[in-house]
C-alpha positions in Angstrom: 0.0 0.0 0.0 1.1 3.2 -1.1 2.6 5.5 1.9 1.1 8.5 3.3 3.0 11.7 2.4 3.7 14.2 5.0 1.6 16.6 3.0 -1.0 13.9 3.0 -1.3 13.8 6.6 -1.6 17.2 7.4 -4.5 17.3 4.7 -6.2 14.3 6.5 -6.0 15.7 9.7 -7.1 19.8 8.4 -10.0 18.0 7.0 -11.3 15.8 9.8 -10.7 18.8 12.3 -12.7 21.5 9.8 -15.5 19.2 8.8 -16.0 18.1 12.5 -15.9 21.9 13.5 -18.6 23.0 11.0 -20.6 20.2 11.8 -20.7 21.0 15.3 -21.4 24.7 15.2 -24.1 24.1 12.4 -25.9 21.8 14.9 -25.1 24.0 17.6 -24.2 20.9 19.6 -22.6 20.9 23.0 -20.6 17.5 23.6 -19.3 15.0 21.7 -19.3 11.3 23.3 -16.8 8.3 22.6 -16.0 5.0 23.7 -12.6 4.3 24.8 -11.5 0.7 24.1 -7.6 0.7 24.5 -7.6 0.4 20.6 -5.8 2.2 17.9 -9.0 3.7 16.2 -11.0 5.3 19.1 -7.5 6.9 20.5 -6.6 8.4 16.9 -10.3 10.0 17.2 -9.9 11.2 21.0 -6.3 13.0 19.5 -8.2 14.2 16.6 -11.1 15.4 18.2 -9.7 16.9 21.2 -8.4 20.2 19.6 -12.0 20.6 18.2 -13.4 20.5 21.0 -11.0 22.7 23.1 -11.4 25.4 20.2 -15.2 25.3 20.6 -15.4 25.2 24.6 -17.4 21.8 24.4 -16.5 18.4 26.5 -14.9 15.6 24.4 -16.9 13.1 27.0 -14.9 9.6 26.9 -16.1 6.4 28.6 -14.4 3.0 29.1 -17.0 0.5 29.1 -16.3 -2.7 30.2 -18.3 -5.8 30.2 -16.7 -9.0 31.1 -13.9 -10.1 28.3 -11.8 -6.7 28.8 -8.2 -7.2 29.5 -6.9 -5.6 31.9 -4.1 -3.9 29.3 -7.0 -3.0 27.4 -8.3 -0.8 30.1 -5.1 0.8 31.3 -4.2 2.0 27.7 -8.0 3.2 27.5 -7.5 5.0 31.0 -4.8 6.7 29.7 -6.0 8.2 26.5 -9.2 9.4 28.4 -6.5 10.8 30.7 -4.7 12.9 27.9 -7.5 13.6 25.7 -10.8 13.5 27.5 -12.2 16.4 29.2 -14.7 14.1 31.2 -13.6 10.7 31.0 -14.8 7.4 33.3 -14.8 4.3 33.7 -18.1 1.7 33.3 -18.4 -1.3 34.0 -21.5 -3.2 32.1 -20.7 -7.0 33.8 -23.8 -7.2 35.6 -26.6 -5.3 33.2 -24.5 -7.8 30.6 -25.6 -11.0 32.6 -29.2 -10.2 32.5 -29.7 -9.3 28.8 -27.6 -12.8 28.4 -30.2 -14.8 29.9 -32.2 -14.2 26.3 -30.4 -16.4 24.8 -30.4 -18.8 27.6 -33.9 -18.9 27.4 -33.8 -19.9 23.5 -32.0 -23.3 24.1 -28.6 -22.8 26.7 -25.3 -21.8 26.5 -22.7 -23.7 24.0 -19.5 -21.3 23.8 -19.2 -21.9 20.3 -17.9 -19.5 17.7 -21.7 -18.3 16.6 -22.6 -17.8 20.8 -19.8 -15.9 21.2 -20.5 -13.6 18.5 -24.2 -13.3 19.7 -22.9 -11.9 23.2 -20.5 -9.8 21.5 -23.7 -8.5 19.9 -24.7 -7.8 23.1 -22.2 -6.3 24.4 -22.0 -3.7 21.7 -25.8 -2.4 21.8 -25.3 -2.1 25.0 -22.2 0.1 24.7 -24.0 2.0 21.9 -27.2 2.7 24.8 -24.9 3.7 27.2 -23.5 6.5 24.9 -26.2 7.8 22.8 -28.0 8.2 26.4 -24.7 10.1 27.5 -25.0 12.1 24.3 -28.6 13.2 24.6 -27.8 14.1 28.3 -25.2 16.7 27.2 -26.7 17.6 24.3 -24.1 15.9 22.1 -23.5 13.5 19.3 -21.7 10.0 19.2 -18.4 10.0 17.4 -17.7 6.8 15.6 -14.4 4.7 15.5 -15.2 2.9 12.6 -12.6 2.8 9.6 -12.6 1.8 6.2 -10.7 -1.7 6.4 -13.3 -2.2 8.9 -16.2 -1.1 7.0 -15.5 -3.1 4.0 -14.9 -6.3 6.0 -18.4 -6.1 7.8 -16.4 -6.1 11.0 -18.8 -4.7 13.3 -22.2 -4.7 15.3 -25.8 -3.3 13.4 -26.9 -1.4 15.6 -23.7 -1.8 17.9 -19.8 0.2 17.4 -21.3 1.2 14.0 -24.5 3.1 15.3 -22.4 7.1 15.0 -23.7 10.2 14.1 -20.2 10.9 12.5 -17.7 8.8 11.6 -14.0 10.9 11.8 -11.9 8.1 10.4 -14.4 5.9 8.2 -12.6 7.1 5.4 -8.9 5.9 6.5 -7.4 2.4 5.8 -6.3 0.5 9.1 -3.0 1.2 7.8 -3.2 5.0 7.1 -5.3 4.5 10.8 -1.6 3.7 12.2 0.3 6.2 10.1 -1.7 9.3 11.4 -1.3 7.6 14.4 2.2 8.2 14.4 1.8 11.5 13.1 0.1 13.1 15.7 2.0 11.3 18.3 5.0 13.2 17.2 3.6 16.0 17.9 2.5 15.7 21.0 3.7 16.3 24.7 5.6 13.2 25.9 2.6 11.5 28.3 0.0 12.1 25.0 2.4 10.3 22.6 3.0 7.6 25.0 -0.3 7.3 25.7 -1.4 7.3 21.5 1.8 5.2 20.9 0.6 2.4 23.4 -2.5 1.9 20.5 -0.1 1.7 17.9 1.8 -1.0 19.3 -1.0 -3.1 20.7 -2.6 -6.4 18.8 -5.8 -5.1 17.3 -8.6 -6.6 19.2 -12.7 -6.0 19.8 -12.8 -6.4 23.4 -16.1 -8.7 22.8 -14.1 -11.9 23.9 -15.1 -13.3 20.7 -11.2 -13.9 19.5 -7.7 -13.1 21.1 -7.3 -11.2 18.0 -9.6 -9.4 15.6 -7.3 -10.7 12.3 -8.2 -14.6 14.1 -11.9 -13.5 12.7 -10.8 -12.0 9.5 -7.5 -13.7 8.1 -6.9 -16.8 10.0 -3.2 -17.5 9.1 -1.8 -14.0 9.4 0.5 -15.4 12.4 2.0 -16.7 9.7 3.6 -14.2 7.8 3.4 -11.3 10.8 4.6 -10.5 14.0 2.1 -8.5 14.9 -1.5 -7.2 13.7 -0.4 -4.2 12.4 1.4 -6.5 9.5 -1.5 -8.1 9.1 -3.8 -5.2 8.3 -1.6 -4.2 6.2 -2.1 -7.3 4.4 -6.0 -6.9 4.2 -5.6 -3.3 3.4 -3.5 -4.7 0.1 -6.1 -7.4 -1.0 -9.0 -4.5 -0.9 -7.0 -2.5 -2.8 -6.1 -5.0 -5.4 -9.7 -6.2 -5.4 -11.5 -2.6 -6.1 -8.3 -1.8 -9.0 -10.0 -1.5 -12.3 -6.7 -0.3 -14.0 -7.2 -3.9 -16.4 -8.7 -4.7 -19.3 -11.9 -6.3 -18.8 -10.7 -9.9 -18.6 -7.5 -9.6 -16.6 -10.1 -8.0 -13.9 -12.0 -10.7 -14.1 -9.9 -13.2 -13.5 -8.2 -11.4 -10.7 -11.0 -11.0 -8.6 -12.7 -14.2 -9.2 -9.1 -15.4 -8.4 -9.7 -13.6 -4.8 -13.7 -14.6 -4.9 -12.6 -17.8 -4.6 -9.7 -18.1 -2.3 -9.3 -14.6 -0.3 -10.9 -14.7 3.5 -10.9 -11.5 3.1 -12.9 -11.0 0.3 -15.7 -13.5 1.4 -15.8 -11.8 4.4 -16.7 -8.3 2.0 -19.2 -10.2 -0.1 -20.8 -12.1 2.7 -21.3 -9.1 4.7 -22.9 -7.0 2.0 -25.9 -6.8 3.5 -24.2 -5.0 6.5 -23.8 -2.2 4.6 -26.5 -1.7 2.8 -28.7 -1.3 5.6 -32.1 -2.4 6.1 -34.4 -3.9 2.7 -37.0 -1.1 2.4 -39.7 -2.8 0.6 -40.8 -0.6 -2.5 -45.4 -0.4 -2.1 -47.1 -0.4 -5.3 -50.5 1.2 -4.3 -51.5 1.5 -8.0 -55.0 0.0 -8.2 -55.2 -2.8 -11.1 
């Protein structure tokens, strides 16, 4: 994947920080609310958004919620960018509310700790991360910033309803890889406890805090151990395959035969086409009222 320019990172973040700035003072909003995971993408948005908000007088209002599978190196490196970056930042902890919204799916036949249950409380544990917030929001009379980004997007990896329920969406436009590169960016700009604190993300495995996997890549491309050291690599991997999928530079039958090449033997690309319907939302079924 091609690098990001310096040029090219100051344009990224210029952008995100005007377009987020206009939106705000068009809606004449007063907070904006994010979850804290430990991860890479919500720290990049508490770094980008925090200048925002600090410009405007407004709370960047950050909350660690926890709910059962969170590590505890997870939570420290969340603590810390709510530290640096948050103007209100706490700590939840969901464990409890978690076990009774659990015993739905006891009630539909048991627990079984398979792959499919696992995703189902990760479910869960999402919408009820995405409550918590978009009450928090409407308390302050805020919005819900989003930590979704593009890799992400395309791969379907995340919750209806869930992580991808935003009413904007800083970083959906940035490949996991570019994710890390502004990463680093900002970081060297920063104060020594704020770049430790972003830097901590960068180096971390990439994972969902739902339990579901030790790794999100274990869900996405199940052999990436073998080729990286770490999920950064990996990403990087999947960030390549996209971008080799979606290039129309060919003539018609060499792009054909590439991507029914990766149709038929890329993860990664039947995770995309399987998950379509992810991104396209809900079906809204078309009424004909014409009388016959």
């Amino acid at each position: 994947m091609k690098k990001l320019t310096e040029s090219e990172k100051i344009n990224i973040v210029s952008n995100i920080r005007s377009i987020t700035k206009k939106y705000i003072q068009d809606n004449k909003l007063k907070s904006l609310v994010i979850g804290v995971s430990g991860g890479i993408d919500s720290g990049l948005d508490c770094a980008l958004l925090k200048p925002v908000c600090d410009e405007l007088g407004i709370p960047l209002i950050g909350r660690s919620i926890t709910i059962e599978s969170n590590k505890a190196d997870e939570i420290e490196r969340a603590r810390n960018i709510g530290k640096c970056f948050c103007t209100d930042f706490k700590e939840v902890d969901l464990t409890d509310q978690f076990h009774v919204l659990k015993g739905f799916d006891d009630m539909e036949g048991g627990i079984d700790y398979s792959i499919p249950y696992k995703i189902r409380m990760g479910n869960i544990k999402a919408r009820m991360r995405m409550i918590y917030l978009y009450n928090l929001a409407s308390r302050t009379g805020g919005i819900v910033a989003g930590t979704e980004n593009l890799t992400e997007h395309y791969l379907g990896f995340f919750t209806k309803n869930g992580d991808e329920a935003s009413d904007i969406e800083p970083i959906r436009g940035l490949w996991k890889t570019e994710v890390y590169a502004i990463s680093e960016y900002l970081a060297s700009k920063m104060k020594k406890e704020e770049s430790d604190a972003l830097i901590a993300c960068v180096l971390c495995n990439a994972t969902d805090g739902l339990g579901i996997s030790s790794t999100d890549l274990d869900q996405i491309l199940p052999d990436w151990r073998d080729r990286h050291s770490s999920t950064r690599g990996g990403y990087e991997e999947v960030d390549d395959i996209f971008i080799d999928y979606f290039n129309t530079d060919l003539d018609i039958v060499e792009l054909y035969e590439k991507n029914k090449n990766l149709r038929e033997n890329s993860p990664v690309i039947q995770r995309h086409i399987r998950t379509q319907f992810k991104r396209d939302g809900a079906l809204i079924i078309k009424i004909d009222k014409t009388i016959r």
